[in-house]
VOBA-1610 file (N, C-alpha, C; in pm, whole numbers, padded with zeros to 5 digits, always signed):
BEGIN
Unk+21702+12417+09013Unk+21628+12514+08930Unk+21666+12656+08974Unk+21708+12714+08879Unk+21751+12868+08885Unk+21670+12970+08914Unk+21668+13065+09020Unk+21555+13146+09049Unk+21472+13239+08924Unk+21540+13227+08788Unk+21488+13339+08703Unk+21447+13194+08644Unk+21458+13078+08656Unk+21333+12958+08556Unk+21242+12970+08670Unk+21211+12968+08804Unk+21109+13008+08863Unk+21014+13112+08869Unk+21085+13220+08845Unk+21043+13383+08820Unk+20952+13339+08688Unk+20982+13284+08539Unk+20931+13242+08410Unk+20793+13189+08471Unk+20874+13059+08549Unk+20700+12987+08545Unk+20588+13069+08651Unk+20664+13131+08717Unk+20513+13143+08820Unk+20445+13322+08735Unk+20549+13392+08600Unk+20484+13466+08550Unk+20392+13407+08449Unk+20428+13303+08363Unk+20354+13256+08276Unk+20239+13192+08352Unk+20246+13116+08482Unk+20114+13094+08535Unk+19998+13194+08588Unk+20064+13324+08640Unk+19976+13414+08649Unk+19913+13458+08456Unk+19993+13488+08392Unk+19935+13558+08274Unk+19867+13423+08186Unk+19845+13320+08230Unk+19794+13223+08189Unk+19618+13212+08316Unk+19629+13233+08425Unk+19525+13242+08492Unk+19452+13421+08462Unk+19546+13520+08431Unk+19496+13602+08409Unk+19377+13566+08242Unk+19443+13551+08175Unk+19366+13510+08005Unk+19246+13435+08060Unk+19253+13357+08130Unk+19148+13267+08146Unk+19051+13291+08192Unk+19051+13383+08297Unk+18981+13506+08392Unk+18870+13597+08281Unk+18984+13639+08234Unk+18918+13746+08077Unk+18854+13658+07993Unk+18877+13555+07959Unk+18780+13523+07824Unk+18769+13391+07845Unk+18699+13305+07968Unk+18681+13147+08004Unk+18487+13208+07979Unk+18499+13313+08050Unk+18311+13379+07999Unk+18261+13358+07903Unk+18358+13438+07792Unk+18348+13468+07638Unk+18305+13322+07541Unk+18446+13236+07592Unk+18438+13103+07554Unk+18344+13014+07599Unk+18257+13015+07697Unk+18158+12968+07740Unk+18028+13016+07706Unk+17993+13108+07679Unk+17890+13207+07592Unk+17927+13140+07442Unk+18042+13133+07443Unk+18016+13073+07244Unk+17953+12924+07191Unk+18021+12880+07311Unk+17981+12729+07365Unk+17833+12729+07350Unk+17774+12830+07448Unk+17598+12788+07480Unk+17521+12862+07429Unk+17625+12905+07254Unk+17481+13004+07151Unk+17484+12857+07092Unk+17550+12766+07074Unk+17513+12619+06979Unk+17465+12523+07060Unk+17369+12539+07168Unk+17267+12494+07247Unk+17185+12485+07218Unk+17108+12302+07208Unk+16956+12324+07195Unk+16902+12336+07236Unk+16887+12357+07420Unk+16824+12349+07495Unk+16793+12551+07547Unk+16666+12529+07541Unk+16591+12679+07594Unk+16722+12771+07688Unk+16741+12662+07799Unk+16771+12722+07931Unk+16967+12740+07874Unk+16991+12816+07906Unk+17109+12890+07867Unk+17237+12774+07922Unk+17204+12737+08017Unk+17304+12663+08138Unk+17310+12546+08151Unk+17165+12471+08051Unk+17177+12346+08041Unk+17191+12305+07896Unk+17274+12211+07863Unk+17379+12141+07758Unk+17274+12027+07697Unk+17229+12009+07561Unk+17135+11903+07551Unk+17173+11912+07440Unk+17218+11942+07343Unk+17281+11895+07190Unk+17326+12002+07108Unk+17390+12023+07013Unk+17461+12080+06897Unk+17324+12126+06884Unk+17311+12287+06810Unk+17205+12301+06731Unk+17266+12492+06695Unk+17214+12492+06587Unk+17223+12630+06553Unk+17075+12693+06559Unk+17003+12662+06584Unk+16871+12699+06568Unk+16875+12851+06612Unk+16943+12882+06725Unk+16925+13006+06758Unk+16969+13141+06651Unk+17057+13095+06601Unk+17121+13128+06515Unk+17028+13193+06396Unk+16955+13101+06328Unk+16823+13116+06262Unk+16711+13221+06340Unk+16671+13198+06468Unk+16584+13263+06531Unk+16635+13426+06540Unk+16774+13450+06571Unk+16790+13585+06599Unk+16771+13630+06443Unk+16769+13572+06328Unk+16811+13672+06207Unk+16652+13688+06209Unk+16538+13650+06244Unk+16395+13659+06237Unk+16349+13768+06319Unk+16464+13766+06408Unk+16445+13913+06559Unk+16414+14043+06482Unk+16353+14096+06425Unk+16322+14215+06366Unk+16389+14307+06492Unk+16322+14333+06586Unk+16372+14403+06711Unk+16533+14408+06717Unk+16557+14334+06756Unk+16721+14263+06763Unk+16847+14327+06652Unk+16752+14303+06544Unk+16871+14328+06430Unk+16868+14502+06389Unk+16717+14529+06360Unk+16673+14683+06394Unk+16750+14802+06495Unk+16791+14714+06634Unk+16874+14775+06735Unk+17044+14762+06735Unk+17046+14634+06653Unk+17177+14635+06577Unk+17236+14740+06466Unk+17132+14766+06405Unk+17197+14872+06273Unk+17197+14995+06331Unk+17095+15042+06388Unk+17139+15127+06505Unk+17206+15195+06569Unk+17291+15079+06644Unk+17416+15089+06721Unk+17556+15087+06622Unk+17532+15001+06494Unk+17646+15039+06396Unk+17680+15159+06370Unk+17536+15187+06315Unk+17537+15318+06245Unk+17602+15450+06321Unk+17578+15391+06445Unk+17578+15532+06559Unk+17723+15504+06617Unk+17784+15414+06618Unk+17891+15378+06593Unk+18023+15432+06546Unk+17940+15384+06418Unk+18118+15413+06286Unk+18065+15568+06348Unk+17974+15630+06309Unk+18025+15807+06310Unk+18030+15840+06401Unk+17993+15807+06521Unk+18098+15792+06653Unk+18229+15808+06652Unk+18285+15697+06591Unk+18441+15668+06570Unk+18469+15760+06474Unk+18422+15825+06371Unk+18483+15914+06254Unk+18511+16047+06368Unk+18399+16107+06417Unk+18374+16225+06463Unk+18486+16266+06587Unk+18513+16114+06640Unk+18583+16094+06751Unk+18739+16142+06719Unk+18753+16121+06620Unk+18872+16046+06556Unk+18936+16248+06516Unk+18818+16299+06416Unk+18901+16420+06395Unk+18864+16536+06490Unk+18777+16521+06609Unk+18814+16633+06694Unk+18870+16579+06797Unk+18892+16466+06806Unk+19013+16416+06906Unk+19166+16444+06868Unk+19216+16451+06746Unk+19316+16482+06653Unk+19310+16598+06694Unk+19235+16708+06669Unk+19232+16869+06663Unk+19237+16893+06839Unk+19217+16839+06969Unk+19255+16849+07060Unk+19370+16784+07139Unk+19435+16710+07047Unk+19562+16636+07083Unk+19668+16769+07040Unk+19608+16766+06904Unk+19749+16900+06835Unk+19739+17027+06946Unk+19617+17053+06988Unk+19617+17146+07101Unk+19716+17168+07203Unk+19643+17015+07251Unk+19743+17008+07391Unk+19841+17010+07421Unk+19916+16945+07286Unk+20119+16913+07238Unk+20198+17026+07147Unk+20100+17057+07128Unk+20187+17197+06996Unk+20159+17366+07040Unk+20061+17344+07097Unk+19989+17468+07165Unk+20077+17508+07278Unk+20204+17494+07357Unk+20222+17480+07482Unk+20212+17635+07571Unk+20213+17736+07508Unk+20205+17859+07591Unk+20092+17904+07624Unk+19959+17874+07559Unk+19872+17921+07583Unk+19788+17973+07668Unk+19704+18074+07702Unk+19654+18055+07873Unk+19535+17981+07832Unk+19477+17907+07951Unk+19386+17831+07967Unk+19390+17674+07944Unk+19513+17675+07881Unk+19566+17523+07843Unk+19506+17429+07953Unk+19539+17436+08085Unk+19508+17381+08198Unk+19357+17308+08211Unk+19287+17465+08210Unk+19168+17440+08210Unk+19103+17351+08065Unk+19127+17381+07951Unk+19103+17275+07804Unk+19160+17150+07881Unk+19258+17106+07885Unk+19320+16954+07898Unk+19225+16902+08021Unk+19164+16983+08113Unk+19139+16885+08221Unk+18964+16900+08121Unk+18865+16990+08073Unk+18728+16998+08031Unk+18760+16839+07930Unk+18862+16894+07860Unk+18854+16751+07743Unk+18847+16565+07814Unk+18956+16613+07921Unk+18949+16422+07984Unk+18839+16428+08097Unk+18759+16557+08083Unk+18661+16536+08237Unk+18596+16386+08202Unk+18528+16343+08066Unk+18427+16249+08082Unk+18520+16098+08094Unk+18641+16115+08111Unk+18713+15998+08131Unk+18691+15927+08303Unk+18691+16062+08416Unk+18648+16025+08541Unk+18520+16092+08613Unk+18427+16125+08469Unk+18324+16102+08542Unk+18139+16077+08510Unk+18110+16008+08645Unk+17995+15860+08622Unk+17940+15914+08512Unk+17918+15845+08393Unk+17843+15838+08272Unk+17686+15878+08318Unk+17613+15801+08450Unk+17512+15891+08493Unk+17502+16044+08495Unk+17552+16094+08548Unk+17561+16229+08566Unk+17642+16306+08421Unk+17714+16227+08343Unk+17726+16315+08203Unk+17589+16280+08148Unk+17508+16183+08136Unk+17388+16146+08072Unk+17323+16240+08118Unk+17225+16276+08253Unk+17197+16324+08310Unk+17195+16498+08231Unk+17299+16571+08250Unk+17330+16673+08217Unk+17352+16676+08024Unk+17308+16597+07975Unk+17298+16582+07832Unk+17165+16637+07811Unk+17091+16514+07904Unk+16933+16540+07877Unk+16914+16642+07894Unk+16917+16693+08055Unk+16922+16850+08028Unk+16943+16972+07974Unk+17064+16945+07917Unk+17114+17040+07853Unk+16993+17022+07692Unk+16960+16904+07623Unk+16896+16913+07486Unk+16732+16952+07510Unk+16691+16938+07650Unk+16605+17004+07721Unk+16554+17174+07737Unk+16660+17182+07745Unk+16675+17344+07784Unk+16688+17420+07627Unk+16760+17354+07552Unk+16771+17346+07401Unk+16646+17412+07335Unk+16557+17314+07363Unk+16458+17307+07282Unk+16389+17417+07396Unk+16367+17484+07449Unk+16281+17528+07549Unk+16351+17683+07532Unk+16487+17708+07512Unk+16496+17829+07468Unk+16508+17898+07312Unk+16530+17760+07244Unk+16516+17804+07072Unk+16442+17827+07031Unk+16310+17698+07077Unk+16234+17683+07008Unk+16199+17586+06960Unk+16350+17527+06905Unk+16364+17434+06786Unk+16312+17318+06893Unk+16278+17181+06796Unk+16247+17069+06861Unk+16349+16986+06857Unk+16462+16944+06979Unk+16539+16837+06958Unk+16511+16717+07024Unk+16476+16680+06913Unk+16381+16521+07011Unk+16505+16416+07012Unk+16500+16360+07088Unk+16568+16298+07133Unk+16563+16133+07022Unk+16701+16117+06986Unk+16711+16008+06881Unk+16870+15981+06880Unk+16837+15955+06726Unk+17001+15888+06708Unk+17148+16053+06717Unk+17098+16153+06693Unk+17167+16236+06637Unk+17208+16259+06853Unk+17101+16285+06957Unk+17114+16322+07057Unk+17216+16180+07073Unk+17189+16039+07079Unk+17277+15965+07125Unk+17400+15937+07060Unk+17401+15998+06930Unk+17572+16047+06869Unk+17642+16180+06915Unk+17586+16250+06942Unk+17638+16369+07079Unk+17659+16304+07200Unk+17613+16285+07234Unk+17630+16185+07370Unk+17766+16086+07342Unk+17780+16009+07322Unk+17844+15926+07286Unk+17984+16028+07217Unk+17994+16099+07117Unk+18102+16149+07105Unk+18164+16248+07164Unk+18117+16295+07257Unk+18105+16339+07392Unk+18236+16283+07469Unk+18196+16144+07516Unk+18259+16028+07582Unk+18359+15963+07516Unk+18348+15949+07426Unk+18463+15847+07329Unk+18593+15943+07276Unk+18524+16119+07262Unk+18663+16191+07243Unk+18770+16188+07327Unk+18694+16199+07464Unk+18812+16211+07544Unk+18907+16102+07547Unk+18889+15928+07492Unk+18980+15869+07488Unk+19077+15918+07408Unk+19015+15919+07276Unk+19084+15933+07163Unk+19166+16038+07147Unk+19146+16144+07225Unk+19221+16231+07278Unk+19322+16211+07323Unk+19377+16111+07422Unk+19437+16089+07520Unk+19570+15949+07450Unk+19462+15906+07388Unk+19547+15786+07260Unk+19646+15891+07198Unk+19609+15951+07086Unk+19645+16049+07003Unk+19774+16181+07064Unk+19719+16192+07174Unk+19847+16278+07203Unk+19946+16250+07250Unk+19923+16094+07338Unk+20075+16053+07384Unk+20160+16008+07235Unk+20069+15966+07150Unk+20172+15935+07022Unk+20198+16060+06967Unk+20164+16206+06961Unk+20192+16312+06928Unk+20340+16367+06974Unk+20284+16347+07138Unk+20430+16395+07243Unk+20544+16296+07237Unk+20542+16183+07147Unk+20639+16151+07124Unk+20683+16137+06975Unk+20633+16215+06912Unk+20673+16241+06797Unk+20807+16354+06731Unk+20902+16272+06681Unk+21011+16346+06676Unk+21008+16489+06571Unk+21022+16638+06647Unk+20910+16772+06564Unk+21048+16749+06474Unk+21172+16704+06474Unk+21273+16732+06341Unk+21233+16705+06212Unk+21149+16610+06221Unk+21085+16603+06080Unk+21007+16663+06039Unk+20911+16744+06129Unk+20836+16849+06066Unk+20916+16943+06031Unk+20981+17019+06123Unk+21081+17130+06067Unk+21173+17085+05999Unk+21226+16962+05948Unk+21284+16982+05830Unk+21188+17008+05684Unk+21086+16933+05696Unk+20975+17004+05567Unk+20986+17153+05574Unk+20947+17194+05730Unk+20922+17330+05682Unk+21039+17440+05644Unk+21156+17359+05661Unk+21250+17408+05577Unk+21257+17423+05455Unk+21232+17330+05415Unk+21219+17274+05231Unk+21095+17333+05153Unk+21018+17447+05252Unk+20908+17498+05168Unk+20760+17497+05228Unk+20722+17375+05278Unk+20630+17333+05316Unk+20552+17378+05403Unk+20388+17445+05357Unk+20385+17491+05474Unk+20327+17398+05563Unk+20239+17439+05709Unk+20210+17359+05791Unk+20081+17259+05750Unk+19990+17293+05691Unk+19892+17239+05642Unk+19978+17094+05565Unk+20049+17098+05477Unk+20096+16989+05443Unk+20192+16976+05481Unk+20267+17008+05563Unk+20302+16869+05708Unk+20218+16786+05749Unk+20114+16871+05782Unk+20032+16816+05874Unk+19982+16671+05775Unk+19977+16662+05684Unk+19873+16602+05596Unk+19967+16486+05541Unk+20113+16528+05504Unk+20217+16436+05415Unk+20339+16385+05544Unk+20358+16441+05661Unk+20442+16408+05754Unk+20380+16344+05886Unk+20303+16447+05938Unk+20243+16395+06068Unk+20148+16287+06065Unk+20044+16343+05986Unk+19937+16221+05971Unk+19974+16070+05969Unk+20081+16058+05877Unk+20118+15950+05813Unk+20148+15868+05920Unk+20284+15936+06023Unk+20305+15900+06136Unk+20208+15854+06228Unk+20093+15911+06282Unk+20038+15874+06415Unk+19900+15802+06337Unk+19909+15760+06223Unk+19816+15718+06176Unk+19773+15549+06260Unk+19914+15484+06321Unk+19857+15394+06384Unk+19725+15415+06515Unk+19776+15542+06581Unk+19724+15608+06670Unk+19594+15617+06649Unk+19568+15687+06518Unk+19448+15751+06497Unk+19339+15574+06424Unk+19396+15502+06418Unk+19336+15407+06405Unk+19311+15301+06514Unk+19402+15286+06645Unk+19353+15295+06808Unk+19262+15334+06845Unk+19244+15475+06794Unk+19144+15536+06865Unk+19000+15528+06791Unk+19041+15519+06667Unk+18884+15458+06654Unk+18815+15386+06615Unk+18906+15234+06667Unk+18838+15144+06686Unk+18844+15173+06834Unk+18854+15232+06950Unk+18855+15216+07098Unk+18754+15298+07083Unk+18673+15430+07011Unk+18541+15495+06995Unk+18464+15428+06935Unk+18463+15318+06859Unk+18358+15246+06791Unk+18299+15166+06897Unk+18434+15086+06953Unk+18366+14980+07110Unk+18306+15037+07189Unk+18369+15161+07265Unk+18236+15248+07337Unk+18114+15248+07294Unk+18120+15299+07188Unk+17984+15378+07147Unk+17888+15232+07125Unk+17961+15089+07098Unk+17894+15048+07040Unk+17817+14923+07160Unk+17892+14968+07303Unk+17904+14913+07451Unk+17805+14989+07536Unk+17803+15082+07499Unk+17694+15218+07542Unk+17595+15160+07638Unk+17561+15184+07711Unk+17401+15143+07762Unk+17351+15276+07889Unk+17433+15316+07942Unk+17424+15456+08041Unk+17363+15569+07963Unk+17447+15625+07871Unk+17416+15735+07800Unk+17340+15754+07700Unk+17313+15650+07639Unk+17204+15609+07526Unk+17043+15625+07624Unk+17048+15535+07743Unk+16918+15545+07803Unk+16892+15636+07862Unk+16992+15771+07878Unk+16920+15930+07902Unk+16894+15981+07804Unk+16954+15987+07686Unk+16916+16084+07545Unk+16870+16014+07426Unk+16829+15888+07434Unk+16721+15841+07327Unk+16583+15849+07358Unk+16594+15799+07185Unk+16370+15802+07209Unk+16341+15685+07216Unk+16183+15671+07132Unk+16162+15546+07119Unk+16142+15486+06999Unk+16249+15591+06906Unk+16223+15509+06792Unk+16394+15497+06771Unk+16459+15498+06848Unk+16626+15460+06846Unk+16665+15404+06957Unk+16612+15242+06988Unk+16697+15147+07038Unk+16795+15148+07008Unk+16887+15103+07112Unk+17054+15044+07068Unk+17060+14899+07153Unk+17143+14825+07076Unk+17162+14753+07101Unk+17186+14681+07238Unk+17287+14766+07302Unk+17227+14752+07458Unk+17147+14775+07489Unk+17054+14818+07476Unk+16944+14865+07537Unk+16890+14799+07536Unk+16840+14699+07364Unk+16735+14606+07338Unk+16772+14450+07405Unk+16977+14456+07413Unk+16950+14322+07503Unk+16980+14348+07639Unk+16967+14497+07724Unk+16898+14480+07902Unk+16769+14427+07860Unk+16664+14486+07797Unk+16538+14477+07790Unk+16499+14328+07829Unk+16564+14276+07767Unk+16512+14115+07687Unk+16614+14033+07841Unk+16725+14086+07879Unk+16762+14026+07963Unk+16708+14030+08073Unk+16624+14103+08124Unk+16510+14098+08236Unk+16419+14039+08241Unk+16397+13987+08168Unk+16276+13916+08118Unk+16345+13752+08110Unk+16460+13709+08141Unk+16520+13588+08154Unk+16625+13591+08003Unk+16738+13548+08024Unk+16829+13554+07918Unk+16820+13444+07804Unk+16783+13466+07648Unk+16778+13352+07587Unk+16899+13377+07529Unk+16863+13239+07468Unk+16990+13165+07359Unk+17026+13268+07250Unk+16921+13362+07185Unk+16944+13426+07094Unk+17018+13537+07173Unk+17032+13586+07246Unk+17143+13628+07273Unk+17251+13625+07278Unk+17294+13541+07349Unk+17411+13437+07318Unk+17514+13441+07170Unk+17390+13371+07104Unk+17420+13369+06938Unk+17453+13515+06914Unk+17389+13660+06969Unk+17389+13762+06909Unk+17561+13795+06982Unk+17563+13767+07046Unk+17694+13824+07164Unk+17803+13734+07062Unk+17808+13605+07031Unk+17875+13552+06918Unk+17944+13601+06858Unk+17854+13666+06786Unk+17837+13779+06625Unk+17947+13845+06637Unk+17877+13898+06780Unk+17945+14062+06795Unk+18101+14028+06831Unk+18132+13899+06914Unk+18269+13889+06945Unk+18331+13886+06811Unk+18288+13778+06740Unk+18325+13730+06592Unk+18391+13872+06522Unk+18291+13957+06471Unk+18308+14056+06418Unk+18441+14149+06443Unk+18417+14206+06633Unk+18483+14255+06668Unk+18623+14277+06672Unk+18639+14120+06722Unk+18751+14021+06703Unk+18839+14025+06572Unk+18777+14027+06462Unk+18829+14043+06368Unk+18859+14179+06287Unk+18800+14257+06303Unk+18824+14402+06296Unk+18989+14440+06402Unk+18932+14372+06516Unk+19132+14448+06578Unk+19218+14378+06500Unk+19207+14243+06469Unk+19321+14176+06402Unk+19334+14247+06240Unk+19234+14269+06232Unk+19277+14358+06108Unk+19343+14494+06120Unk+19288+14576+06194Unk+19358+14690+06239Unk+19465+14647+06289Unk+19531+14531+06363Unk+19616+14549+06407Unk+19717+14534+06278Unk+19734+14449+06209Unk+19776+14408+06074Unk+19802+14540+06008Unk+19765+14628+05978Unk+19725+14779+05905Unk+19834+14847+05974Unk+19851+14862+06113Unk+19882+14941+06230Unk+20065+14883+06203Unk+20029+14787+06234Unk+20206+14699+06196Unk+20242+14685+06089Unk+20201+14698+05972Unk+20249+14751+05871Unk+20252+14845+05858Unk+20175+14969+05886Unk+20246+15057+05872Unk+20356+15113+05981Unk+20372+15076+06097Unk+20505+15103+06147Unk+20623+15020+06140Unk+20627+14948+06038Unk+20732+14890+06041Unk+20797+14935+05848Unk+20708+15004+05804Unk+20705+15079+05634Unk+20794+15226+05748Unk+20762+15284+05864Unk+20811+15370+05910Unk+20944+15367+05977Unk+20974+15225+06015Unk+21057+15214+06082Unk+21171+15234+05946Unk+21166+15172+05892Unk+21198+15145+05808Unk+21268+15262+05684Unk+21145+15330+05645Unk+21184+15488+05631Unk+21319+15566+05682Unk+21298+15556+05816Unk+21393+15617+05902Unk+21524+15548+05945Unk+21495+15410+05894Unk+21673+15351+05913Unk+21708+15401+05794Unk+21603+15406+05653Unk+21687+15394+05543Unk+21706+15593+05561Unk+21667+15677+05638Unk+21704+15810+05596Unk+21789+15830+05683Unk+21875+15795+05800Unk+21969+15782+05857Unk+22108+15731+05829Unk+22101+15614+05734Unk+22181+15603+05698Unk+22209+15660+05547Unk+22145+15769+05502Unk+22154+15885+05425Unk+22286+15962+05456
//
């Protein structure tokens, strides 16, 4: 046996113990939402019952729409001032202060979500105490919060596909007339559009994973979904959880495969583009 058929198997056995590592949990949680038995861990027959019980969860599903809601515009919000600080960082290059912007924008990437929570509250605190105005704390404080946190990925997505974006094609538009506004709109966009669809589905999962920053700047009439299943998980973990965690893989799961589908078609409509304008 040849040292590179050894090199094969002992990589495919690691990235085969790695997968299993990651999602033997997942697969076992899916397993024990079709449990009839109360206790999470013990196996006593097929049943969907739980299944039935969570759609009755008023609480449950209430903290679900919630977290959607707070979510998608999460991911929208994420999406175009993460765009507008990517073009910053890559097109902007002389600027003074550049330094200081690039490191304020990725600060919440390294650091503890406590202490950005923390200084949220405070800050919508102080808000209301020098305006006037009343900002009570709800869904709008935990969509600040949250897009807060999720820009800086999307930021960081968005501009490495920026900085490698070839500028000849912009300046050849802007040869041909065009000004920058539609570049931006008929050339660039088009391009990093896989990017910009990375990033927000990678701001939707945050926001929608949340449980730090939501429990400094909500009230009590905007549960999120994490929140409502710590609550319930202290109190001993049921089955309807389980079933709810299901859902959410289900869903999730199928949203990247769709994005991914979207994402690969359109770079391969691009690739494509550019063999056929090369050999022009």
């Amino acid at each position: 046996m040849s040292n590179a058929t050894r090199t094969s198997k002992w990589s495919w056995l690691f990235l085969g113990f790695g997968f299993f590592f990651l999602y033997a949990p997942m697969l076992s949680l899916i397993v024990y939402s079709f449990n009839e038995n109360r206790l999470v861990t013990v196996w006593s027959g097929f049943s969907t019952k739980w299944y039935g019980a969570l759609m009755q969860d008023d609480q449950m599903l209430a903290a679900a729409w919630v977290s959607l809601r707070i979510a998608f515009y999460t991911a929208c919000a994420s999406v175009v001032l993460g765009t507008m600080a990517a073009m910053v960082m890559t097109r902007m290059r002389g600027f003074r202060g550049k330094t200081l912007f690039s490191g304020m924008i990725t600060a919440p990437l390294v650091m503890p979500e406590v202490i950005t929570g923390l200084s949220l509250l405070l800050l919508f605190v102080s808000l209301s105490t020098w305006t006037g105005l009343d900002f009570a704390r709800g869904m709008t404080t935990i969509w600040v919060a949250h897009v807060t946190l999720c820009m800086a990925f999307v930021t960081v997505v968005i501009s490495s596909r920026l900085a490698e974006l070839d500028r000849s094609l912009e300046e050849a538009a802007m040869d041909l007339g065009a000004n920058r506004v539609k570049v931006f709109f008929l050339i660039t966009l088009p391009i990093i559009s896989p990017a910009l669809m990375s990033g927000w589905l990678l701001a939707f999962t945050l926001s929608l994973d949340d449980l730090v920053l939501a429990s400094f700047v909500s009230g009590p009439s905007s549960t999120t979904l994490p929140m409502q299943v710590f609550s319930s998980a202290r109190m001993g973990v049921s089955p309807k959880i389980n079933a709810l965690a299901t859902i959410l893989i289900v869903g999730v799961s199928t949203i990247g495969v769709i994005g991914w589908y979207f994402m690969e078609r359109a770079e391969r409509r691009r690739q494509a583009e550019m063999q056929a304008a090369a050999k022009q």
